[in-house]
C-alpha positions in Angstrom: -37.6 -40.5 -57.3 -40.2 -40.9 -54.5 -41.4 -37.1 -55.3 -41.8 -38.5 -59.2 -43.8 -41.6 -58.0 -45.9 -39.6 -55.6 -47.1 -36.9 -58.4 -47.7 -40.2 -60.7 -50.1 -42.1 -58.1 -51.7 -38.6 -57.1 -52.6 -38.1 -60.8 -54.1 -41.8 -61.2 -56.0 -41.6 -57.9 -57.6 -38.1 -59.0 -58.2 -39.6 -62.4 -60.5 -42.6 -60.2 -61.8 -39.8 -57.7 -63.3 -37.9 -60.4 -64.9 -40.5 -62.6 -66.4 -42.2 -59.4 -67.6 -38.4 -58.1 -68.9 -37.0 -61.5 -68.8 -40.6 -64.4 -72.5 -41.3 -62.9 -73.4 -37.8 -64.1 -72.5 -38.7 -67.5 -74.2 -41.5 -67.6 -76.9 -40.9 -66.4 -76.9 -38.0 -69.2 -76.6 -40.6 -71.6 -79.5 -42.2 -70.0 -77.0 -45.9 -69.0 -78.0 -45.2 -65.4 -81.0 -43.2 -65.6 -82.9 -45.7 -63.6 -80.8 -47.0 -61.6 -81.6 -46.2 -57.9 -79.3 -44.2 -55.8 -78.0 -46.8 -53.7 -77.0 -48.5 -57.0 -75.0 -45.4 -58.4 -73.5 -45.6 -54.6 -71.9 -48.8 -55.1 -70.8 -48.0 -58.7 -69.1 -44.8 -57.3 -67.4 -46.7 -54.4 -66.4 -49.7 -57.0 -64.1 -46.9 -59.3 -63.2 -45.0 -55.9 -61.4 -48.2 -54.8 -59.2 -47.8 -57.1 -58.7 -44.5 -56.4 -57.6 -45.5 -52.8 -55.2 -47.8 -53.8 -53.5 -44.8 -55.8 -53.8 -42.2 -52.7 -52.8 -44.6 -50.1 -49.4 -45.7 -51.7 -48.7 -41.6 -52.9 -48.9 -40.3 -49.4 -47.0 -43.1 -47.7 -44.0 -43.0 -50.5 -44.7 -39.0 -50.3 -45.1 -37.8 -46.6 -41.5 -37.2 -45.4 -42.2 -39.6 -42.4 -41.5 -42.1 -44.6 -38.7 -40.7 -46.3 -40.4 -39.0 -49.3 -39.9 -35.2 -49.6 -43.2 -33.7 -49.0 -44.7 -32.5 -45.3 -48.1 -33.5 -44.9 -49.9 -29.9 -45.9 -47.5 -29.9 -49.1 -49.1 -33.3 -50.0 -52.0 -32.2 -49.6 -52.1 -28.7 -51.3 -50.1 -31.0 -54.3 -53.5 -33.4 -54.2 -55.7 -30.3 -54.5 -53.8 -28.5 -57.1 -54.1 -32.0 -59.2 -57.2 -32.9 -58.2 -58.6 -29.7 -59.7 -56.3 -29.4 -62.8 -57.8 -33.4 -63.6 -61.1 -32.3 -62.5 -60.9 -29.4 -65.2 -59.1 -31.9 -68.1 -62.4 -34.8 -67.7 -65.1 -32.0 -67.3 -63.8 -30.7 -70.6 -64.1 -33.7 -72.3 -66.9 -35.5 -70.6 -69.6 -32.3 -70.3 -68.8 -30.3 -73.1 -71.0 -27.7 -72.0 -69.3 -26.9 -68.8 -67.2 -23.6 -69.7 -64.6 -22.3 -68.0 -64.9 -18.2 -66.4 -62.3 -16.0 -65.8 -63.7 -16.4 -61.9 -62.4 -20.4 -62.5 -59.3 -19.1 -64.0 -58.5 -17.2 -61.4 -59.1 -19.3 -58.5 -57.0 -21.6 -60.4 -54.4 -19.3 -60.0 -54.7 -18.5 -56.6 -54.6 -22.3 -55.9 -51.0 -22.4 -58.2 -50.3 -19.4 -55.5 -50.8 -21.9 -52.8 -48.5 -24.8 -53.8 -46.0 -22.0 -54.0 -46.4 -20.7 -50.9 -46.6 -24.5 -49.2 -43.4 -25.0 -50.4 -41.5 -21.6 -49.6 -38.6 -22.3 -47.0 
């Protein structure tokens, strides 16, 4: 069940990371925070990326098989990266409409599916 909650918390946490990385893009496209100052889109970043950290904190603790979970450290990680770009692709699709998708994304993609295999061959 740890495995379950992991995959859950690394999912929420990306969903944070990538609002707080890329949400001040948006809305500064739809000209919200098209004069706030950096230091200002800063702070609103690190406000959502809080949240972020109290989803990756608890997924690698209840994860990392130190602690009883069932993943090594690189197999959380490559997990995290697989998720982080798969959420990554699922909010740019629906926040930028005009960011498209090449068979060069596709892929990489692949190759990165290719990786969380490999992590967790015996």
């Amino acid at each position: 069940m740890n495995g379950v909650y992991t995959i859950l918390l690394l999912v929420l946490s990306n969903v944070f990371m990538t609002l707080a990385w890329y949400g001040h893009l948006k809305l500064q496209q739809t000209g919200t925070s098209a004069n706030w100052p950096l230091f200002v889109v800063i702070i609103f970043s690190w406000g959502i990326a809080f949240f972020e950290y109290c989803c990756q904190v608890p997924a690698n603790r209840i994860g990392f098989i130190g602690n009883g979970g069932p993943f090594s450290l690189v197999q959380l990680k490559v997990v995290q990266e697989c998720i982080s770009l798969t959420v990554f692709v699922i909010i740019a699709d629906l926040m930028f409409q005009g960011e498209h998708l090449h068979w060069n994304h596709a892929l990489a993609f692949l190759f990165i599916i290719i990786a969380v295999y490999l992590v967790f061959m015996k």
